[in-house]
C-alpha positions in Angstrom: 33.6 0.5 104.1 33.0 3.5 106.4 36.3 5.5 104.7 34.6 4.9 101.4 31.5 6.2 102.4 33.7 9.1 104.0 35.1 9.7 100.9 32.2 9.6 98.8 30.4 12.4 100.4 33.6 14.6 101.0 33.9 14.7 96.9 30.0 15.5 96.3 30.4 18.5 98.6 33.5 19.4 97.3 31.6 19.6 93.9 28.4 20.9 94.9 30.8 24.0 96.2 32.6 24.0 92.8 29.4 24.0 90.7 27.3 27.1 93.2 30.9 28.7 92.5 30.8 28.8 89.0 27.0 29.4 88.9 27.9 32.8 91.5 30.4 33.5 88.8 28.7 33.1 86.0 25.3 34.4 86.2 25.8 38.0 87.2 28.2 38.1 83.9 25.6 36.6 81.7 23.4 39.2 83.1 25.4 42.4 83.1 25.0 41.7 79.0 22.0 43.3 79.6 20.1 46.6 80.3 17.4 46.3 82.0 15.3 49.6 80.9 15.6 48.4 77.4 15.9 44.5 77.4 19.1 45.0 74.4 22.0 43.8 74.8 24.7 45.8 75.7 27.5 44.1 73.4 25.9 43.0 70.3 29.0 40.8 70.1 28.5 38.5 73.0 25.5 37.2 71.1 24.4 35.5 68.0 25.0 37.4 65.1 21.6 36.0 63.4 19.9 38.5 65.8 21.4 41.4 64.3 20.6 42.0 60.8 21.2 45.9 58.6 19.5 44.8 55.5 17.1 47.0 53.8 13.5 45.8 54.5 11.3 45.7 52.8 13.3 45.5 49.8 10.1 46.6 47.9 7.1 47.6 49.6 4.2 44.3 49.8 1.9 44.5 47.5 -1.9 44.5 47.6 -2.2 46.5 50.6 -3.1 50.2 50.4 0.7 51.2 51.4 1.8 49.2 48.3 2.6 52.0 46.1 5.1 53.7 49.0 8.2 54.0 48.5 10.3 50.8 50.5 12.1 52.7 53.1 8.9 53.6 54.6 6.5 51.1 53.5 6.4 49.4 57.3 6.0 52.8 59.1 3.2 54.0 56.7 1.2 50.7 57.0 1.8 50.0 60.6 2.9 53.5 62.3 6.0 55.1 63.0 8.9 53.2 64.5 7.4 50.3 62.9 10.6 49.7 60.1 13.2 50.2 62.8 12.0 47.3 64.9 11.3 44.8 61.9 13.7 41.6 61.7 14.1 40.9 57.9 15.9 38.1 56.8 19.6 38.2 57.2 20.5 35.5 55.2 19.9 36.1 51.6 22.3 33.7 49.5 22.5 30.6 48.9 19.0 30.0 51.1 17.9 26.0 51.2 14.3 24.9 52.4 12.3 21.6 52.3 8.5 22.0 53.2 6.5 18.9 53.7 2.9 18.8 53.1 0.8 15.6 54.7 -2.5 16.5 54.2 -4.8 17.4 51.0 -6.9 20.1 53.0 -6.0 22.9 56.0 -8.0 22.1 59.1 -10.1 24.7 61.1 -9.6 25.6 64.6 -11.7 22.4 65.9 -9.7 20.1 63.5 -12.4 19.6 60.5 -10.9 19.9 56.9 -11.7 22.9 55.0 -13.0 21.3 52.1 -11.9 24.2 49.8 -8.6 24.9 50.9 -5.7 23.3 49.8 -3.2 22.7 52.6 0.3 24.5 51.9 -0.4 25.6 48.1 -2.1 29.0 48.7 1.3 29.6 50.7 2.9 29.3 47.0 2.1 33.2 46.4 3.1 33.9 49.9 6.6 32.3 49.6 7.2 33.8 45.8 6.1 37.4 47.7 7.9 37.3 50.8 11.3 36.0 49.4 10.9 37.6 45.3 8.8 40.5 46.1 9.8 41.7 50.2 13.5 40.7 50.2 14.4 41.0 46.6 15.3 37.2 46.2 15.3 35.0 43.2 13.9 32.0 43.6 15.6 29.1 41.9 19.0 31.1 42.5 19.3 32.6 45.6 17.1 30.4 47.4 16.3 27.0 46.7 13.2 25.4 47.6 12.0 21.8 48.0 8.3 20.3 48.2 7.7 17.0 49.5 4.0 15.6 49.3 3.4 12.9 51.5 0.2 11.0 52.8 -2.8 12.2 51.4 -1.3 15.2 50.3 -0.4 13.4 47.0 -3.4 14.1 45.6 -2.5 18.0 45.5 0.5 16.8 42.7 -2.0 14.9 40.4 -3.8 16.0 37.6 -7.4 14.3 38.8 -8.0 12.2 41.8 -11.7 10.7 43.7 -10.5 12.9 46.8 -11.4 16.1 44.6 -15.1 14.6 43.7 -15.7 13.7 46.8 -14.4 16.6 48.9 -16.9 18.9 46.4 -19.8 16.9 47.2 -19.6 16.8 51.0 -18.3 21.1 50.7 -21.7 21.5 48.9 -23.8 19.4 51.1 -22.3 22.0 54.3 -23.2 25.0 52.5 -26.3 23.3 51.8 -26.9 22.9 55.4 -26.2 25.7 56.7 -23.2 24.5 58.4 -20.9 27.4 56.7 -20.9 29.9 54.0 -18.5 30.0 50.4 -18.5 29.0 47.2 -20.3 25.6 45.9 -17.2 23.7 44.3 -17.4 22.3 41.0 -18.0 18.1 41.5 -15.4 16.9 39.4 -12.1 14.6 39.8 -10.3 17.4 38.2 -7.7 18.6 40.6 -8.8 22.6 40.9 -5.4 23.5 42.4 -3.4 22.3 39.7 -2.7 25.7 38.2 -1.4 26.3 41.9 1.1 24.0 41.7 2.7 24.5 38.1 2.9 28.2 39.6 5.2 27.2 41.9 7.0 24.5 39.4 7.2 27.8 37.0 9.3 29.7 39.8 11.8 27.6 40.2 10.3 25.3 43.2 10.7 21.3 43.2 8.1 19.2 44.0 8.5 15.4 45.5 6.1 12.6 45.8 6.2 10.3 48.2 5.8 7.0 46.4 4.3 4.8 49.1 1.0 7.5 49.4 1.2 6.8 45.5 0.7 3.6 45.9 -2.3 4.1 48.7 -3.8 7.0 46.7 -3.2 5.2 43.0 -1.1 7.6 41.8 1.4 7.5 38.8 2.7 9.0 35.9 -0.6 8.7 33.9 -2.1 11.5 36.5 1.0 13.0 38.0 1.5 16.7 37.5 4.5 16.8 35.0 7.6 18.2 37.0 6.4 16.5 40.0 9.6 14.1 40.7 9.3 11.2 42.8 10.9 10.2 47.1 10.7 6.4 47.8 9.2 7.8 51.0 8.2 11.1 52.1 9.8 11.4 55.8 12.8 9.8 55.2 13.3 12.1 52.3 12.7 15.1 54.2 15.2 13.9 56.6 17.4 13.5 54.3 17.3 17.5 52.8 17.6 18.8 56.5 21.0 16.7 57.0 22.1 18.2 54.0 21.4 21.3 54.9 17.6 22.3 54.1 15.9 24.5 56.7 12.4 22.7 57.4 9.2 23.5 57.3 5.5 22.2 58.1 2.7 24.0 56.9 
């Protein structure tokens, strides 16, 4: 018994050495990579080569801003000052692009949590994605980048054509501004969905749309007030699940 116990700690200090030897080794390598008066690397090979990206960006300048009408190649530098373009990371990839986004929720929240009553949660990102990949990186949506929408929980209400969640998110909206609680428009009071137009926008670019069936079945949902387009998941997780193991980038709004 007292050889094994001998033994036992001769081979953990034997690899406690090995391990601080490789760690001495190692480090000051990893290290020498980089300069520190800059903080870039100093072999752009020894890294990642998603880091390092040559395409043209913007591809055309965004618009709706006051630097809209410049000419690309300058766009970033005339909106946000000079040296601004060279230090921009566009998006490398720009073929063959797959995303899934999976909305939960029928309304964005404020800082302390409370739905915002008149904003729909992912669908005023719609525009956003058609300008940042169509409009910014000169993608086609559809063809050069495919993108996936599944609507779970109470977020299935965004996909129908009329739901009780739009009356009654009106009425209490109203009854805040009425209060003085916040400022804005008075929404119409009306089961009509509002964003609807939203939502064929993106079905008209090329997006898909997915709805979960089990918040159809909570929220009452079929094909009499479903959006046409809208396709259906059995279930909204375990469809996102399975577009990332097939290769879908995710994202949660």
């Amino acid at each position: 018994m007292f050889n094994i116990k001998i033994t036992h700690t001769i081979k953990s200090i034997l690899l406690s050495i090995a391990v601080t030897g490789f760690l001495a080794m190692s480090l000051p390598s990893f290290a020498a990579r980089y300069d520190d008066n800059d903080h870039h690397s100093r072999n752009d090979n020894d890294f990642s080569a998603a880091v390092v990206n040559k395409e043209a960006c913007p591809v055309n300048a965004y618009p709706g801003t006051p630097y809209s009408g410049y000419p690309a190649s300058v766009a970033l530098d005339a909106e946000f000052g000079l040296g601004a373009q060279a230090i921009t990371q566009c998006l490398k990839n720009r073929k063959d692009l797959k995303v899934v986004v999976r909305v939960d929720n029928t309304f964005m929240t404020d800082p302390y949590g409370a739905a915002r009553l008149n904003s729909p949660l992912f669908l005023t990102n719609i525009e956003k994605m058609i300008t940042q990949y169509e409009i910014t990186h000169g993608l086609k949506i559809g063809q050069d980048i495919d993108i996936r929408v599944v609507f779970t929980g109470t977020a299935g209400a965004l996909v129908t054509t009329n739901h009780a969640i739009f009356t009654k998110a009106a009425t209490l909206w109203n009854a805040e501004i009425t209060a003085g609680k916040h400022g804005g428009a008075p929404l119409t009071v009306s089961s009509d969905n509002p964003y609807r137009a939203i939502v064929e926008r993106g079905l008209a670019k090329g997006m898909k749309f997915y709805l979960c069936q089990e918040a159809s079945r909570t929220l009452g949902i079929t094909m009499a007030n479903k959006i046409p387009g809208v396709n259906f998941v059995p279930a909204g997780h375990a469809a996102t699940a399975d577009f990332q193991m097939d290769g879908y980038a995710i994202i949660i709004p």
